[in-house]
C-alpha positions in Angstrom: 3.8 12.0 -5.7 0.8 13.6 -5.7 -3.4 11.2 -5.2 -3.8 11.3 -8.4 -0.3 9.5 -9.2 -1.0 7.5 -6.3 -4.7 6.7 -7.9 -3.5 5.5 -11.3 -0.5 3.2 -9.8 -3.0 1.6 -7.9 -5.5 1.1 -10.5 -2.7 -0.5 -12.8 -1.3 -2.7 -10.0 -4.9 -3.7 -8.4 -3.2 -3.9 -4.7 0.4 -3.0 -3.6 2.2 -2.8 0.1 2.8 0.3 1.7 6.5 0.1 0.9 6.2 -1.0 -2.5 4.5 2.0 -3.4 6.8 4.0 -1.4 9.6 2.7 -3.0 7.7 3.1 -6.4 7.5 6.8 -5.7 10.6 7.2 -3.4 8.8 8.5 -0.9 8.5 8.0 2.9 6.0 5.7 4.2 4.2 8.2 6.3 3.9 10.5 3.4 2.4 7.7 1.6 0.5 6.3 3.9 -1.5 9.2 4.0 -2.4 9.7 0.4 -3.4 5.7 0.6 -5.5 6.9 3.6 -7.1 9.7 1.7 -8.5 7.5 -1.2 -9.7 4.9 2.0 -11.7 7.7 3.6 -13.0 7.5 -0.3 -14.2 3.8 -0.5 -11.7 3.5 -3.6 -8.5 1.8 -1.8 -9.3 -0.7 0.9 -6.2 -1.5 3.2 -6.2 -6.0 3.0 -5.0 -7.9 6.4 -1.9 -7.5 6.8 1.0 -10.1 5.1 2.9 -12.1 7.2 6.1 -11.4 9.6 8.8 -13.3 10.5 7.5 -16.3 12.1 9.4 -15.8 14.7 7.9 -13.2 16.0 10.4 -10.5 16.8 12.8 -13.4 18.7 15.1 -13.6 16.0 16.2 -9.9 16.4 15.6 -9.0 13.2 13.3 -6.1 12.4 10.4 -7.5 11.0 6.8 -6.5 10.4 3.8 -7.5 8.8 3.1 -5.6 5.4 0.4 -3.3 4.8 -1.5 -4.3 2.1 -3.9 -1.7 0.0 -6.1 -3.0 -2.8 -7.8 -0.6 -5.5 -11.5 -1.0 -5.0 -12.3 2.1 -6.8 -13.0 1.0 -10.2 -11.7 -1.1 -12.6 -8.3 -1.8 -12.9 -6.8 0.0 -16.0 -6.2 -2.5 -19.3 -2.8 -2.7 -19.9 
């Protein structure tokens, strides 16, 4: 996974959660958090409010949290 990879994913999918992409690129979440940060500190990914949890919040002991959501702002999204 290198921002490049990361860039074009993006600009195919338009937006994508932090573990979607990670599990595009089987990658940890960290690592890719911080190429997603990189092209934010760019102004070409913008990270959207964040998707729902369990509506439960946290009392049904499961391990739920709300997804990160990051949406290619850079360009165009590639035809395809």
């Amino acid at each position: 996974m290198t921002p490049s990879t990361v860039r074009d994913y993006m600009r195919e999918r338009g937006n994508a959660s932090l573990a979607d992409v990670a599990l595009h690129f089987d990658a940890a979440e960290d690592a890719v958090r911080a190429v997603l940060d990189l092209w934010v500190a760019k102004g070409k990914i913008r990270p959207l409010a964040a998707g729902a949890a369990c509506s439960r919040v946290g009392s049904c002991g499961c391990s739920c949290k709300a997804e990160e959501i990051f949406e290619w702002v850079g360009d165009l999204r590639l035809a395809g």
